[in-house]
C-alpha positions in Angstrom: 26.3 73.5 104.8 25.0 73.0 101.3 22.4 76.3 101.8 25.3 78.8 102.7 28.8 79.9 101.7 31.4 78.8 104.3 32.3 81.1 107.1 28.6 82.9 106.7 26.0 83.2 109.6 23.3 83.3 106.2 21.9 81.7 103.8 23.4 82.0 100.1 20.3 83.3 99.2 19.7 85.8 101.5 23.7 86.6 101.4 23.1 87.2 97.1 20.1 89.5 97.6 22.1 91.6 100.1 24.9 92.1 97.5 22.4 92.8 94.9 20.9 95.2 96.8 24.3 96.9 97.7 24.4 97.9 93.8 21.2 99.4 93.9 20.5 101.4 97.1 22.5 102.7 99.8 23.6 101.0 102.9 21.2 102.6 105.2 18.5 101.4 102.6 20.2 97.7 102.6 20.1 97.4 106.8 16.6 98.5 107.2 15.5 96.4 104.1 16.9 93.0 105.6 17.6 94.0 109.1 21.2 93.4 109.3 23.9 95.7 110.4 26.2 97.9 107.5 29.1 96.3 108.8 27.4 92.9 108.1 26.9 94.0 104.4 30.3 94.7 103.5 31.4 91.4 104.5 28.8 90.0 102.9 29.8 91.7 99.6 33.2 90.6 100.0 32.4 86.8 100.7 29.9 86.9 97.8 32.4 88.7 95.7 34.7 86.0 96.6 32.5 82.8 95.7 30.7 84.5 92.7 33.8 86.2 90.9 34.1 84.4 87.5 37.6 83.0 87.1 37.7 83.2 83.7 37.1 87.0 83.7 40.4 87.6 82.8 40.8 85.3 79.8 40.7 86.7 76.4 42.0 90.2 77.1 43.9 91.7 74.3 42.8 95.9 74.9 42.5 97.0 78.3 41.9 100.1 80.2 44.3 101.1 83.4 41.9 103.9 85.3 41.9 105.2 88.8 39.0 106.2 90.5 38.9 108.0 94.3 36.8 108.6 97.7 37.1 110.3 100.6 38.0 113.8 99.0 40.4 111.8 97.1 42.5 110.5 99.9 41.9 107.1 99.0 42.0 105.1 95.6 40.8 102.4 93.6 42.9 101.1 90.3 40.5 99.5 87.8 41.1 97.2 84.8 38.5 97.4 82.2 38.4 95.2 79.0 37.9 97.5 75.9 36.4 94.7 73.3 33.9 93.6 75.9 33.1 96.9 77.7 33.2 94.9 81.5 35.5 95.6 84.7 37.8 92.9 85.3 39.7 93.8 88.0 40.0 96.2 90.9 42.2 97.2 93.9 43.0 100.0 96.3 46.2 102.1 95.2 47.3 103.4 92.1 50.9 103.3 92.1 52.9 100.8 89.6 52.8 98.3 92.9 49.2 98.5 92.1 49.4 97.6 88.5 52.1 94.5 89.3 49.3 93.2 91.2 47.2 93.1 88.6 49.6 91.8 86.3 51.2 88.9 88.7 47.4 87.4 88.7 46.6 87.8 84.7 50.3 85.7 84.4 52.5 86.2 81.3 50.8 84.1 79.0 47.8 86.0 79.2 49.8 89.0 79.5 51.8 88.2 76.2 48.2 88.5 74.2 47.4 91.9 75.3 47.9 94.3 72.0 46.9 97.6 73.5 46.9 99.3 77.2 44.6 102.8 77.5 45.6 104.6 80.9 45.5 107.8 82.0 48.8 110.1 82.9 48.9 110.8 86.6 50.2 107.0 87.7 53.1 104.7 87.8 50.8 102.2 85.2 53.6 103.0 82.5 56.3 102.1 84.7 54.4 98.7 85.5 53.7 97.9 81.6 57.2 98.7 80.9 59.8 98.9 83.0 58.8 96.0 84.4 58.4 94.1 81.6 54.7 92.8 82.3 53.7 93.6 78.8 56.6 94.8 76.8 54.5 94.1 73.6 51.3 96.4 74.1 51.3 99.6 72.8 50.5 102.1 75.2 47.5 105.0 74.6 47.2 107.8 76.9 43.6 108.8 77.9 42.7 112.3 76.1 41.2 113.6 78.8 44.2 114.0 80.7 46.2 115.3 78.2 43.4 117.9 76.8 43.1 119.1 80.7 47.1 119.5 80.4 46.6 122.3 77.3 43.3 123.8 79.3 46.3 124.2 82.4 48.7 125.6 80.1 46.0 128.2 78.9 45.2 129.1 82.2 48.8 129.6 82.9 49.1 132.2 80.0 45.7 133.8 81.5 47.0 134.1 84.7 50.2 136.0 83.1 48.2 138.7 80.9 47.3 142.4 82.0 44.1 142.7 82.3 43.6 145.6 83.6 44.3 147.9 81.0 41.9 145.9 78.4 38.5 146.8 76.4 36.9 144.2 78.5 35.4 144.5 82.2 35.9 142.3 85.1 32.8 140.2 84.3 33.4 140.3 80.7 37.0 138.4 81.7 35.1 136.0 84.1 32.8 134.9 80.9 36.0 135.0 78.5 37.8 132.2 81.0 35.1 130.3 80.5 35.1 130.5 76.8 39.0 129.9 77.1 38.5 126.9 78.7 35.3 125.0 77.0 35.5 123.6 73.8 34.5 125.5 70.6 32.1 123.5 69.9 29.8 124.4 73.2 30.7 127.7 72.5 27.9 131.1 71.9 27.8 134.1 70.4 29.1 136.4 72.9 32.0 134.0 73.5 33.2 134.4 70.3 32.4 138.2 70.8 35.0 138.1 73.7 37.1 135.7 71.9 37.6 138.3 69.1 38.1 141.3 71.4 40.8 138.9 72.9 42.1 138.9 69.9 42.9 142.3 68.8 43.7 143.1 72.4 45.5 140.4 74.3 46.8 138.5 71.0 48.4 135.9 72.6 46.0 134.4 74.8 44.1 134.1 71.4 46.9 132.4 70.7 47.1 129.6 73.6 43.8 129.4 73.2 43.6 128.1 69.3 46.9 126.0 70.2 44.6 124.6 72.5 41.6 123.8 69.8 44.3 122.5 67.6 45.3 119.5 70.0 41.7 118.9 70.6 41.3 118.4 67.1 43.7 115.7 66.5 41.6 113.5 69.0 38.2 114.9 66.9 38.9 114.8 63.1 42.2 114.2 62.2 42.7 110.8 60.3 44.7 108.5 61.9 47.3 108.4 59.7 48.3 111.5 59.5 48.3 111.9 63.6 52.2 111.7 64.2 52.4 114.4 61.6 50.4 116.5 62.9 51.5 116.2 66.3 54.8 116.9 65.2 53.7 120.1 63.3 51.5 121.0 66.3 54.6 120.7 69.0 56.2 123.2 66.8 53.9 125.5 66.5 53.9 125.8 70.6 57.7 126.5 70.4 57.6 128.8 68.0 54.4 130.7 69.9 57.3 132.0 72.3 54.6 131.6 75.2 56.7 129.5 78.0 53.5 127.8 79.1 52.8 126.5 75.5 56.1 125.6 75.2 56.2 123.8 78.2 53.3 121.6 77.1 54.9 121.1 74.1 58.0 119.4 75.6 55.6 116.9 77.6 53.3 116.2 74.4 56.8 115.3 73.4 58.1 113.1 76.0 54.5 111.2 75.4 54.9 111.5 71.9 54.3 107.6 71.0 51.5 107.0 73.7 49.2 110.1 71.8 49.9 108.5 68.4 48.3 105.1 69.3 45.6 106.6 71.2 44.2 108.4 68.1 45.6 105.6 66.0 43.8 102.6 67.8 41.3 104.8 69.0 41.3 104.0 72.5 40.6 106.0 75.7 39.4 105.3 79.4 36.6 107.9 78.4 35.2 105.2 76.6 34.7 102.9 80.0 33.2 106.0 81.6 30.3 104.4 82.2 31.6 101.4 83.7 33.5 103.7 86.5 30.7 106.3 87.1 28.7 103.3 88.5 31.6 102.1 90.8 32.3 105.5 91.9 28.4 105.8 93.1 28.4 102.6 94.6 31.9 104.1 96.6 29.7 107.2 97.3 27.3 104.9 99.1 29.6 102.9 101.4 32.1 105.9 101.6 30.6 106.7 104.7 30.5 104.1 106.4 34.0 103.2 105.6 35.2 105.7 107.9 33.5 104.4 110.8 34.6 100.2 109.7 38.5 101.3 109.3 38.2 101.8 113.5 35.5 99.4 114.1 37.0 96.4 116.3 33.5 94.9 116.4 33.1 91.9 114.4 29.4 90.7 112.9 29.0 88.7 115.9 26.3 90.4 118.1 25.0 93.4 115.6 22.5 91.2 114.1 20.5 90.0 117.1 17.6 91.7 115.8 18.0 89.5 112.2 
């Protein structure tokens, strides 16, 4: 019919509000607004998503951003593909394996895939693998998201934490509970009586001071050092983590290393997933809003047939 999207029981009209709505309110909100079932809204989403999507999305892509977000307690996952230069999603699916990312890749097609300069992603999926091992992109240079790899040095200082004697220190109990935190947070966000504890840290516990300014030295090469002098930095800074004797700064060091390249371009190009946060904090709300409902839908049989009576 020329007033409806095939397979739909609705209008296109009424099937476009619905899926406008979905980004704006919860589900509950949706089904009492327009009196059809949840179930009935997802599957208008997906039919909507299916007519609207614009197929030429996924032209003109030459930075992109390879980003996981999850739901369910983090059971479940989405892979997303974010365009850098035009700050939009392009493309989404559930996973986030290198499987994942083929997909992905097997519907942008080589020649688009042969334009793409740049690929941001973040370190805890097989997207590398997918980019280069199997050849999808052989060309882009690869940028690691800083997030991840800051969060690796904030593990490594917690590792050394875990490891000093505390017991027999100037500080008390509490005063080590504050002190973590200073550990952890950047300077920057830092007050007086961190640097108070900071200091006492210093002169007591010396090297946690010290896994904690190797720490503020790797932010830094994200913050202020110039892009042409990150490699040599880097290089310096890996050193100076050996050289610390700590095991857990020396550990980190060796997997800075292994990623050596992939930090260069980031602070080079200047490209991160942080960047796209935006983007995915709105897809993970609009997750939040369904994820309950999902649930109950993976073990519905029931199809829309006979939920919408009252419609």
């Amino acid at each position: 019919m020329p007033f409806a999207r095939a397979g739909a029981g609705f209008t296109a009209d009424l099937e476009s509000l619905v899926a406008w709505l979905a980004t704006k309110m919860d589900t509950t909100a949706v089904t009492r607004l327009v009196r059809v079932s949840w179930i009935t809204v997802g599957t208008i989403c997906e039919r909507v998503s299916a007519a609207e999507l614009d197929p030429r999305r996924l032209d003109g892509l030459f930075e992109i951003g390879l980003d996981e977000v999850s739901w369910r307690k983090h059971h479940r996952y989405l892979s997303l593909v974010s365009d850098h230069r035009r700050g939009k999603f392009v493309w989404g699916a559930e996973g986030r394996d290198a499987g994942t990312a083929d997909a992905f890749f097997d519907e942008l097609g080589p020649e688009r895939a042969a334009q793409l300069a740049a690929v941001s992603m973040d370190m805890s999926a097989g997207y590398e693998k997918s980019v280069r091992a199997a050849g999808h992109a052989p060309q882009a240079l690869i940028c690691f998201d800083p997030f991840h790899l800051v969060s690796w040095a904030n593990q490594a200082v917690d590792s050394v934490f875990q490891r000093v004697d505390r017991r027999s220190s100037e500080l008390t109990g509490r005063d080590w509970r504050t002190a973590r935190y200073a550990l952890r947070a950047g300077a920057e966000r830092l007050g007086d009586r961190h640097h108070q504890l900071l200091a006492a840290i210093e002169r007591d516990r010396h090297e946690l001071f010290q896994a904690w300014e190797l720490k503020e030295e790797f932010r830094a090469l994200f913050q202020s050092v110039e892009p042409d002098d990150a490699a040599s930095y880097l290089r310096d800074w890996i050193e100076r983590c050996v050289a610390s004797g700590l095991a857990a700064m020396t550990s980190l060091a060796r997997k800075i290393d292994r990623n050596f390249d992939g930090i260069v371009n980031t602070v080079r190009l200047g490209l991160s997933n942080s960047r796209l946060e935006g983007i995915n904090a709105k897809i993970r709300l609009i997750m939040q809003r369904f994820g309950g409902r999902q649930c109950y839908h993976d073990h519905e049989p029931q199809g829309e047939a006979g939920r919408d009576s009252d419609a």
